[in-house]
PyMOL commands that place a pseudoatom at each C-alpha (Angstrom):
pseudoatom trace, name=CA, resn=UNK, resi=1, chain=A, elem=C, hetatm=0, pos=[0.000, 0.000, 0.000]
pseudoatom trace, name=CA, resn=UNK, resi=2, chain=A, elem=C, hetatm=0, pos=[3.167, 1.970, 0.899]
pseudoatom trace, name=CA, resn=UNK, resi=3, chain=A, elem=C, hetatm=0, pos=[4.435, 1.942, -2.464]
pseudoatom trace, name=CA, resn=UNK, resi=4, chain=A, elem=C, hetatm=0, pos=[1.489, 2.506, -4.185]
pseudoatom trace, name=CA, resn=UNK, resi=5, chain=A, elem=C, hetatm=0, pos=[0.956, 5.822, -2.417]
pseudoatom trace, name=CA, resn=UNK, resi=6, chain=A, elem=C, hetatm=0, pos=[4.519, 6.852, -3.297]
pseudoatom trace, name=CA, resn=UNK, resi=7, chain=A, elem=C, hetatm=0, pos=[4.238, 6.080, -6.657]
pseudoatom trace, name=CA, resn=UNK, resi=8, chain=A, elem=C, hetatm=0, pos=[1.474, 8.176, -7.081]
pseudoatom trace, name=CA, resn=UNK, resi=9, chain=A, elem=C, hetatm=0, pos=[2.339, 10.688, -5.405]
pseudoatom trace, name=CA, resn=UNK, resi=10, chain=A, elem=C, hetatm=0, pos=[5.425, 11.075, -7.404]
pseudoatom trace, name=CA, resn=UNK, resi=11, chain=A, elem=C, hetatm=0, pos=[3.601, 10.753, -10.496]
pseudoatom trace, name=CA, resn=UNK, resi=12, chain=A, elem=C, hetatm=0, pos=[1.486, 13.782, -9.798]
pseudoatom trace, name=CA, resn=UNK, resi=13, chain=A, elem=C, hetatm=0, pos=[4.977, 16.017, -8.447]
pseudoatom trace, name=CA, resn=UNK, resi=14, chain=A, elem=C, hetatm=0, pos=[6.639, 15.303, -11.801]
pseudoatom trace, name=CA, resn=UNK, resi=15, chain=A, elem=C, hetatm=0, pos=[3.430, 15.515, -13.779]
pseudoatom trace, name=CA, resn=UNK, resi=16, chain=A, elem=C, hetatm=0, pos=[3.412, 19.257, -12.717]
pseudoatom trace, name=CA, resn=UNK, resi=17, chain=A, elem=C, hetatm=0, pos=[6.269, 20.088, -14.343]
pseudoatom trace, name=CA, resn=UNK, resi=18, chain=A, elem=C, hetatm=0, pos=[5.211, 19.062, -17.849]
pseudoatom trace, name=CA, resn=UNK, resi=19, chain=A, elem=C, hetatm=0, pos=[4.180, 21.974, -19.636]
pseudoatom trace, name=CA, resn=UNK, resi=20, chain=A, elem=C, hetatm=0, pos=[1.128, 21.865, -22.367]
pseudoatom trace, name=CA, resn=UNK, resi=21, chain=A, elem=C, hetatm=0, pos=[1.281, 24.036, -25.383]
pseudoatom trace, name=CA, resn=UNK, resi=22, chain=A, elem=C, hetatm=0, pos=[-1.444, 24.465, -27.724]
pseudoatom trace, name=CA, resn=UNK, resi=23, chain=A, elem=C, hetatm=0, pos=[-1.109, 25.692, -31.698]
pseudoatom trace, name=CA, resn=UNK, resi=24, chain=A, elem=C, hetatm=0, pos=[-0.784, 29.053, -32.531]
pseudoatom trace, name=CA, resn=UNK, resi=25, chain=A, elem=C, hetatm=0, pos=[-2.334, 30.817, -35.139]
pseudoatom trace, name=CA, resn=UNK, resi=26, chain=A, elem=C, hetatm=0, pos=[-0.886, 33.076, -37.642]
pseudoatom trace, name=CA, resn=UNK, resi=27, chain=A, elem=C, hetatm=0, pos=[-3.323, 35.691, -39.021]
pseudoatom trace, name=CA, resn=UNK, resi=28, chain=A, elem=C, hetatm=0, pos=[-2.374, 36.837, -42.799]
pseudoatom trace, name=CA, resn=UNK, resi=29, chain=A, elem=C, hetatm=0, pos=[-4.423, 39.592, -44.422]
pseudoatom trace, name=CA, resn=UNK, resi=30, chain=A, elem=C, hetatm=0, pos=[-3.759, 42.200, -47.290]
pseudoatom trace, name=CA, resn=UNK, resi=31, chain=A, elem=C, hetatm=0, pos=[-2.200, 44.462, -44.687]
pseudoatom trace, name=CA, resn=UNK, resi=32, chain=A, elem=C, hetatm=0, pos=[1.155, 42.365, -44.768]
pseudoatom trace, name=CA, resn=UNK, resi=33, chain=A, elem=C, hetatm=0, pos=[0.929, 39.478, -47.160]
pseudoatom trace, name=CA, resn=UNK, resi=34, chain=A, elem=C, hetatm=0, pos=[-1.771, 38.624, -49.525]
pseudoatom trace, name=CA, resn=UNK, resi=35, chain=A, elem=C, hetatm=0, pos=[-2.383, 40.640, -52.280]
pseudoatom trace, name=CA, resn=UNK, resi=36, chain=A, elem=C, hetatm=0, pos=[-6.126, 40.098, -51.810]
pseudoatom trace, name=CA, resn=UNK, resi=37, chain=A, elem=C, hetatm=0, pos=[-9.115, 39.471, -49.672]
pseudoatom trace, name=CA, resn=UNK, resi=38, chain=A, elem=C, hetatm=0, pos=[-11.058, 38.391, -52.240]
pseudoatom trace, name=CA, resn=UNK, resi=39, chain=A, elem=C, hetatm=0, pos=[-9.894, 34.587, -52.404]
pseudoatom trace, name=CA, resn=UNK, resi=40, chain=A, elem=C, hetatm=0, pos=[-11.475, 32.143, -55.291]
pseudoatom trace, name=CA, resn=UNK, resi=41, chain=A, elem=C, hetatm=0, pos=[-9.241, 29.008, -54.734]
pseudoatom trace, name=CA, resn=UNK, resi=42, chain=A, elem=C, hetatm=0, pos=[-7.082, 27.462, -52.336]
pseudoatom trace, name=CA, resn=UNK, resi=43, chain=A, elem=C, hetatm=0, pos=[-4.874, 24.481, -53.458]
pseudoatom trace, name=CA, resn=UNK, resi=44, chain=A, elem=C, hetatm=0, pos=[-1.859, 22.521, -51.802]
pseudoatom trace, name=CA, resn=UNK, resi=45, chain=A, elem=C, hetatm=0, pos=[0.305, 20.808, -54.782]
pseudoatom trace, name=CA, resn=UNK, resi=46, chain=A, elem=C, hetatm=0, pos=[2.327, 17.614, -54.409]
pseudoatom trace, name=CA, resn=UNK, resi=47, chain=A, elem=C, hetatm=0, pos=[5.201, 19.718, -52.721]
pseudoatom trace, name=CA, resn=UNK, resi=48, chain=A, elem=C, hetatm=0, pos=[3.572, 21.292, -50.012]
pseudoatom trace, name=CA, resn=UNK, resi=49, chain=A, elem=C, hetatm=0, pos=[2.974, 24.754, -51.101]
pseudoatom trace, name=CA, resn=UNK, resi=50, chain=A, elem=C, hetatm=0, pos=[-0.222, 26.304, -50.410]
pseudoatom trace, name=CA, resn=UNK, resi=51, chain=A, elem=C, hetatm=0, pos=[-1.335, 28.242, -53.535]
pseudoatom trace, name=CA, resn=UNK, resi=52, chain=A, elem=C, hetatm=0, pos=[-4.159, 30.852, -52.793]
pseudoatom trace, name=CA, resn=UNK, resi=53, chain=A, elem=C, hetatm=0, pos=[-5.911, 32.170, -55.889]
pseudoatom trace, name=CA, resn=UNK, resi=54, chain=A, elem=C, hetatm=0, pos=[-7.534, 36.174, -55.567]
pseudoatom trace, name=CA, resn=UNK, resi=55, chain=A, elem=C, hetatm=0, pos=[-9.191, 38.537, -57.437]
pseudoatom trace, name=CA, resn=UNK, resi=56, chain=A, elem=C, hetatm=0, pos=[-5.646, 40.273, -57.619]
pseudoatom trace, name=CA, resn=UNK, resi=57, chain=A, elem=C, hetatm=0, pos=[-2.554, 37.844, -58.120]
pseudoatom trace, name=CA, resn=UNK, resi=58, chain=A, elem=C, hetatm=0, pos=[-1.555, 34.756, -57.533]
pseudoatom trace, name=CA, resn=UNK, resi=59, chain=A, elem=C, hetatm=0, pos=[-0.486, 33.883, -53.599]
pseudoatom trace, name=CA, resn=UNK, resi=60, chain=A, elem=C, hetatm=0, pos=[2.505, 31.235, -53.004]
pseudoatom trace, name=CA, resn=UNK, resi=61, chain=A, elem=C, hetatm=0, pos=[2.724, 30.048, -49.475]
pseudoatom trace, name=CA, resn=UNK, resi=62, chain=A, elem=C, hetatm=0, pos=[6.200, 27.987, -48.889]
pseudoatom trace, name=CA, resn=UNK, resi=63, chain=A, elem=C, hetatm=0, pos=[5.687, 27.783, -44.985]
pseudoatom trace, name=CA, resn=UNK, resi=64, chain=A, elem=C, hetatm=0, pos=[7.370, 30.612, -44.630]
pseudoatom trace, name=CA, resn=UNK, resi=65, chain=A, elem=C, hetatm=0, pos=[7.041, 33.581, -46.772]
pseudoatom trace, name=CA, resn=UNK, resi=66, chain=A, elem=C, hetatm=0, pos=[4.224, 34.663, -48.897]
pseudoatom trace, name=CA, resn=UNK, resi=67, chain=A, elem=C, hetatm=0, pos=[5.244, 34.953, -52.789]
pseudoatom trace, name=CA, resn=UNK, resi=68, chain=A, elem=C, hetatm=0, pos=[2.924, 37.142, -55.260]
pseudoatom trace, name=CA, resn=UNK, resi=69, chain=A, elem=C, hetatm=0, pos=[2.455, 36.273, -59.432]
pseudoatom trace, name=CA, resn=UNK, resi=70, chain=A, elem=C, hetatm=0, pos=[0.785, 38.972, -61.414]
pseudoatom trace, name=CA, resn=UNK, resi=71, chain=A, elem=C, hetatm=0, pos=[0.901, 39.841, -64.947]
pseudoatom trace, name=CA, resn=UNK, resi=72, chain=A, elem=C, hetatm=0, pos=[3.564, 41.190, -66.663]
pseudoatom trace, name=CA, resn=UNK, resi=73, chain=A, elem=C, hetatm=0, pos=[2.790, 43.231, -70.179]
pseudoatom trace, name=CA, resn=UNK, resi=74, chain=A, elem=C, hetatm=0, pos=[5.380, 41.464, -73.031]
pseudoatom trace, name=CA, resn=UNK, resi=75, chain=A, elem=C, hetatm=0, pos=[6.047, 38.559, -70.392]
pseudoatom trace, name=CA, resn=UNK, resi=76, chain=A, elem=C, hetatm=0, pos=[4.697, 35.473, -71.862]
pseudoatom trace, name=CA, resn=UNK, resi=77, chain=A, elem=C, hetatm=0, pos=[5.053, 33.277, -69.059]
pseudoatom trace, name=CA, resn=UNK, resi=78, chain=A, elem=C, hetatm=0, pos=[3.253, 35.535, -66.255]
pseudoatom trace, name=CA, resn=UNK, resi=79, chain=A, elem=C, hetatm=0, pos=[-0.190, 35.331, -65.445]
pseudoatom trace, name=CA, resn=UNK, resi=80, chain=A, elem=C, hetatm=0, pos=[-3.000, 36.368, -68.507]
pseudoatom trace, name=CA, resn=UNK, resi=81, chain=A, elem=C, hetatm=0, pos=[-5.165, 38.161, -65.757]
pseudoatom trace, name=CA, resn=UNK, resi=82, chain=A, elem=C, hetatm=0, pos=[-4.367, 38.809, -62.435]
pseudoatom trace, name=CA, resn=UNK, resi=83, chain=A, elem=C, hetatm=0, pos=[-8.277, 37.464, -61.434]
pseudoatom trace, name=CA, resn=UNK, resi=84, chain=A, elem=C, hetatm=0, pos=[-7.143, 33.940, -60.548]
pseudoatom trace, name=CA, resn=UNK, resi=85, chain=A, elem=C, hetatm=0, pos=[-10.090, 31.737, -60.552]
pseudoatom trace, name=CA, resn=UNK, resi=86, chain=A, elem=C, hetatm=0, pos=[-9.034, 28.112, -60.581]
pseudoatom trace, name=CA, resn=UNK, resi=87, chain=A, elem=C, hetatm=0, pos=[-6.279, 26.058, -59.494]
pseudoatom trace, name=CA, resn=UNK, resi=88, chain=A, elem=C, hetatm=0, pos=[-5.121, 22.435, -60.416]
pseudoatom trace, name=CA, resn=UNK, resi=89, chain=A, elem=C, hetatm=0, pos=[-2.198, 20.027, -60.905]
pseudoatom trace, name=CA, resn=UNK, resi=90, chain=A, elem=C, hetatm=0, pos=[-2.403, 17.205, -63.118]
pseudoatom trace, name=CA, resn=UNK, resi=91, chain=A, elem=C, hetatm=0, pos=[-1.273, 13.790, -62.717]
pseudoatom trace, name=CA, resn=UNK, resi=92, chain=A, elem=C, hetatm=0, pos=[2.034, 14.603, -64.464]
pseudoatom trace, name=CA, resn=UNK, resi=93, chain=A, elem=C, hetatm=0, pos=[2.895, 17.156, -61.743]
pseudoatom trace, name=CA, resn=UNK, resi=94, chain=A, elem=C, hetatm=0, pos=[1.972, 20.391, -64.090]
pseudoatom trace, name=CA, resn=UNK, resi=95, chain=A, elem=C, hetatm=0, pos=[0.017, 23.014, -62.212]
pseudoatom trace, name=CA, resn=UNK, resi=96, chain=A, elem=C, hetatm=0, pos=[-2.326, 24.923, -64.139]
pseudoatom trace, name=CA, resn=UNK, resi=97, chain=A, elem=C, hetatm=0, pos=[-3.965, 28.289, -63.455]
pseudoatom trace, name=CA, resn=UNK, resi=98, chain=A, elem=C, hetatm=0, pos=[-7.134, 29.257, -64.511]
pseudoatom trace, name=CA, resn=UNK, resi=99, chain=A, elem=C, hetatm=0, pos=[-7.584, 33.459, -64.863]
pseudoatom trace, name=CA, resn=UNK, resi=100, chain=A, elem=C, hetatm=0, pos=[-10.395, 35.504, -66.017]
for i in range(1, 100): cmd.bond("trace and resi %d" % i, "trace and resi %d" % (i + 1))
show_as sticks, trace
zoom trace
């Protein structure tokens, strides 16, 4: 009985000590990081990046740092329109984006 007692009681002095976290959230808004609050599409690819489609650009997410596509006059390979309205990757890997 002796040792039971002890060993609970020790359980609940070292249980004490063991700190709980919980998540934290990250708030991102025009103000710092998206170019837009209107948002059509969201879409995570086959390498983790979080793709957020707006009325004004295309959003990158890498984990870390936001990265904004818009259109580029004379640049073939930027967006058509910078209202994003779709997003999708195919089973070959290639991600497509659908504009306005």
């Amino acid at each position: 009985m002796r040792k039971i007692t002890l060993l609970i009681s020790l359980f609940l002095f070292f249980s004490t000590w063991i700190s709980v976290e919980a998540q934290t959230g990250t708030f991102y808004s025009t103000d710092n990081v998206l170019s837009n609050s209107l948002i059509n599409s969201i879409y995570q690819d086959s390498r983790n990046y979080i793709w957020i489609a707006t009325e004004d650009g295309l959003n990158k997410f890498d984990g870390v740092r936001f990265t904004i596509y818009h259109t580029r006059n004379n640049d073939k390979a930027s967006l058509k329109n910078n209202y994003v309205r779709s997003l999708f990757e195919d089973s070959r890997g290639r991600f497509w984006v659908g504009c306005n």
